[in-house]
GUFI-179515 format. One record per residue (C-alpha): residue in one letter; z, y, x negated. Coordinates in steps of 0.05 Angstrom, whole numbers, padded with zeros to 5 digits, always signed. Layout:
AZYX
...
***
This chain:
X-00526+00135-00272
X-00544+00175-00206
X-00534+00122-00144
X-00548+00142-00079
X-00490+00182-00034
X-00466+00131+00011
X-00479+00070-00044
X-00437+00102-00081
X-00387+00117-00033
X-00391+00043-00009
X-00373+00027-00088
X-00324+00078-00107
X-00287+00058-00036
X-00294-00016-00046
X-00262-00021-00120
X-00202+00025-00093
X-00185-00017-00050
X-00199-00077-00093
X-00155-00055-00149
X-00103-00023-00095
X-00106-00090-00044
X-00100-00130-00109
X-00041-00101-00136
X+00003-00114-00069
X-00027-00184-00064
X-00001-00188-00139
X+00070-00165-00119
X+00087-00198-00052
X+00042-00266-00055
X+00082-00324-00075
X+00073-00354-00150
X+00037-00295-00180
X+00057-00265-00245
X+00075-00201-00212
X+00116-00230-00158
X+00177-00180-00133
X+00174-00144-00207
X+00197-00075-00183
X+00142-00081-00137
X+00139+00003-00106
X+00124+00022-00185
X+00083-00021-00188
X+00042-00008-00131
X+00045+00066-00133
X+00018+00064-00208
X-00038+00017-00191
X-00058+00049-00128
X-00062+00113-00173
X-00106+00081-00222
X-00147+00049-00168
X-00160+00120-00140
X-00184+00141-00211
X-00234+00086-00218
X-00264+00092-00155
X-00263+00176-00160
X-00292+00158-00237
X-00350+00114-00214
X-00375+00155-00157
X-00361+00236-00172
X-00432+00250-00195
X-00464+00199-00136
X-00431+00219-00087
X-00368+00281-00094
X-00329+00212-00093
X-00293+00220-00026
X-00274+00154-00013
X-00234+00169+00048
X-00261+00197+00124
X-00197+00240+00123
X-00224+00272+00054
X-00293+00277+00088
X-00269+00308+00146
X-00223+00357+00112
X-00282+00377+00071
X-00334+00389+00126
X-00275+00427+00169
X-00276+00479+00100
X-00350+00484+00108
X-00355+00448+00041
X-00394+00392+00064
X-00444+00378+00118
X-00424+00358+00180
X-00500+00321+00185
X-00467+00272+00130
X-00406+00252+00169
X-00420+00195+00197
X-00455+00162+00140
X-00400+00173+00093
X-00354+00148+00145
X-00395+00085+00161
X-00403+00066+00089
X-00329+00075+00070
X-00305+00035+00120
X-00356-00021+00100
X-00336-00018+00030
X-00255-00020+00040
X-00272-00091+00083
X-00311-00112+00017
X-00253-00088-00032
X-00210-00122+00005
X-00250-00194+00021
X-00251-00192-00060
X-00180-00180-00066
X-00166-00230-00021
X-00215-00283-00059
X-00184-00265-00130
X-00117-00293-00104
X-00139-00340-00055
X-00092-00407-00083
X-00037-00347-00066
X-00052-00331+00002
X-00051-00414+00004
X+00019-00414-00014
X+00045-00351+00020
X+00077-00375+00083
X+00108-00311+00107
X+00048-00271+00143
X+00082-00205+00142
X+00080-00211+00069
X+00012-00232+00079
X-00010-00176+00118
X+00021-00123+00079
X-00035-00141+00024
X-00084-00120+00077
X-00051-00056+00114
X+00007-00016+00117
X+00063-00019+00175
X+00124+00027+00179
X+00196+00020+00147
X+00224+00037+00216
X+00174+00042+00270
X+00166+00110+00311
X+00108+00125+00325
X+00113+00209+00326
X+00148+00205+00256
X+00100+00149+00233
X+00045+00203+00247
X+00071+00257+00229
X+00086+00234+00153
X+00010+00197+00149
X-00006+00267+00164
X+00036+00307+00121
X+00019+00257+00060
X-00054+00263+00066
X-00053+00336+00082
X-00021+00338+00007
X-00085+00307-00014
X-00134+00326+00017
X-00101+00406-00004
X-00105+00392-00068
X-00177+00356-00072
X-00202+00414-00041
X-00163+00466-00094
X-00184+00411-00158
X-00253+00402-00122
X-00316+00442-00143
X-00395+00447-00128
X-00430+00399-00162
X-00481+00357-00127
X-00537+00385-00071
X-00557+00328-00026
X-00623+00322-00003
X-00638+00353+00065
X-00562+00380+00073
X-00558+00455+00078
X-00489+00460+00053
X-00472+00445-00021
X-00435+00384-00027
X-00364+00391-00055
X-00332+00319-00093
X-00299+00310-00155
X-00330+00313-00223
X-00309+00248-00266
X-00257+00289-00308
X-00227+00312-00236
X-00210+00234-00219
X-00151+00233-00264
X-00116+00293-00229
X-00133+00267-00157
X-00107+00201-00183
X-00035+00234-00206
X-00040+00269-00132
X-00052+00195-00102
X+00013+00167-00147
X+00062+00224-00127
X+00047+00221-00054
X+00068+00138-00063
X+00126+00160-00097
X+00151+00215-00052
X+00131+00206+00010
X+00106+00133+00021
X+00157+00093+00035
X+00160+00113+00107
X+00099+00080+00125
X+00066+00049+00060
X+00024+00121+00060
X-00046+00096+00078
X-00068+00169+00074
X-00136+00135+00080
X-00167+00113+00156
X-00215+00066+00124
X-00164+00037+00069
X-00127+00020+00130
X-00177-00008+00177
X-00227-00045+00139
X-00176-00091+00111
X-00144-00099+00175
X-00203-00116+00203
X-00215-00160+00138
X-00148-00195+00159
X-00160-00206+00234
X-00220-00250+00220
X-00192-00291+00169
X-00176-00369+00189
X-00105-00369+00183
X-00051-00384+00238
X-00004-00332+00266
X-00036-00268+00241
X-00006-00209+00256
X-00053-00150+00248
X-00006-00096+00291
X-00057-00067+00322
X-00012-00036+00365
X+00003+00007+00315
X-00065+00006+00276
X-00085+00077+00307
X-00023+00110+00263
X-00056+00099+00193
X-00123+00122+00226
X-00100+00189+00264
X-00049+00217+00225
X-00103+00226+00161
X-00157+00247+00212
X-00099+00302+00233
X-00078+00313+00160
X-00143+00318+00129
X-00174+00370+00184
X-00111+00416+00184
X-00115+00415+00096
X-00189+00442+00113
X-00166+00493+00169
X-00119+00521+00121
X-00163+00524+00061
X-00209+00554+00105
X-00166+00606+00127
X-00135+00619+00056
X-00210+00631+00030
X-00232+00689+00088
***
């Protein structure tokens, strides 16, 4: 089934982070099955798997980017138009809030009985191990530099959108299981700095998500909500420069 660009991006995006905001609430919410079972495994793996279903359902839509920082690193390599941008953008932001407003209604009775809200909000967005703002950047950066690299290097032609005048580049559906093995060694190697959001709108929608939700003492962080959002911005542009420059 052929759904339109940014429906399917809005799809793909939203069951990432459904499966990937699940998994966390699974680990750190209080009385779940999953609670504190070797919980980084656990949430690399499924975050992994997430990015498969999501690449999986929306390749042949869409290119399945799923992620502004893949979007932009794309359209800086001249491999997408920069006319799309914004829509892409706009709808994956709008499904990561959805992904994650299901998430957070699958283990609602859990969120009930989770008293600690830093546990809470970790379900939602990621914060840093030890908080420094130029080091926080600069490995949200280097992490989705690493995959936005290798989506472009995995990533072929395969879809013409109507009215662009550059040839779309995404992810076929047998391409989401590499992308997804990219996704799971980035957790495992580099992601527990930060919680490796790699991902602008992974990281904002569900903040936002979180911020209007009715419970007491939130803490959102949004003084350091800007890390998760530059540093892939940065990452993803400078993967594009360099593919760029590798391909003159």
């Amino acid at each position: 089934m052929i759904l339109p660009p940014l429906l399917a991006e809005f799809i793909g995006t939203a069951l990432l982070l459904l499966l990937g905001a699940g998994v966390v609430a699974n680990v750190n919410l209080k009385q779940t099955i999953a609670n504190n079972q070797n919980p980084w495994m656990l949430i690399t793996t499924a975050w992994a798997f997430a990015v498969f279903v999501g690449v999986f359902v929306s390749a042949q839509s869409s290119g399945a980017h799923l992620n502004p920082a893949v979007t932009l690193g794309l359209a800086v390599a001249g491999k997408f138009s920069w006319s799309l941008l914004p829509g892409y953008l706009l709808a994956q932001l709008l499904g990561a809030m959805c992904g994650s407003f299901l998430a957070y209604l699958a283990y609602i009775d859990h969120y009930r009985a989770t008293k600690d809200e830093l546990a809470v909000k970790s379900t939602f967005c990621t914060g840093p191990a030890i908080r420094n703002f130029k080091n926080n950047l600069f490995a949200e950066g280097i992490g989705t530099f690493v995959l936005v690299f290798a989506a472009l290097m995995i990533a072929s032609p395969n879809i013409n959108i109507e009215g662009s005048q550059v040839t779309q580049f995404g992810l076929g559906a047998l391409d989401a299981l590499p992308i997804a093995l990219v996704v799971w060694v980035i957790g495992l190697s580099l992601g527990g700095n930060t919680g490796y959001a790699i991902n602008p709108a992974r990281d904002l929608g569900p903040r936002l998500v979180y911020q209007l939700l009715p419970r007491k003492n939130k803490q959102a962080d949004w003084s350091y909500s800007w890390v998760p959002i530059l540093g892939p911005f940065i990452g993803g542009a400078a993967a594009g420069g360099v593919y760029l420059l590798l391909a003159l």
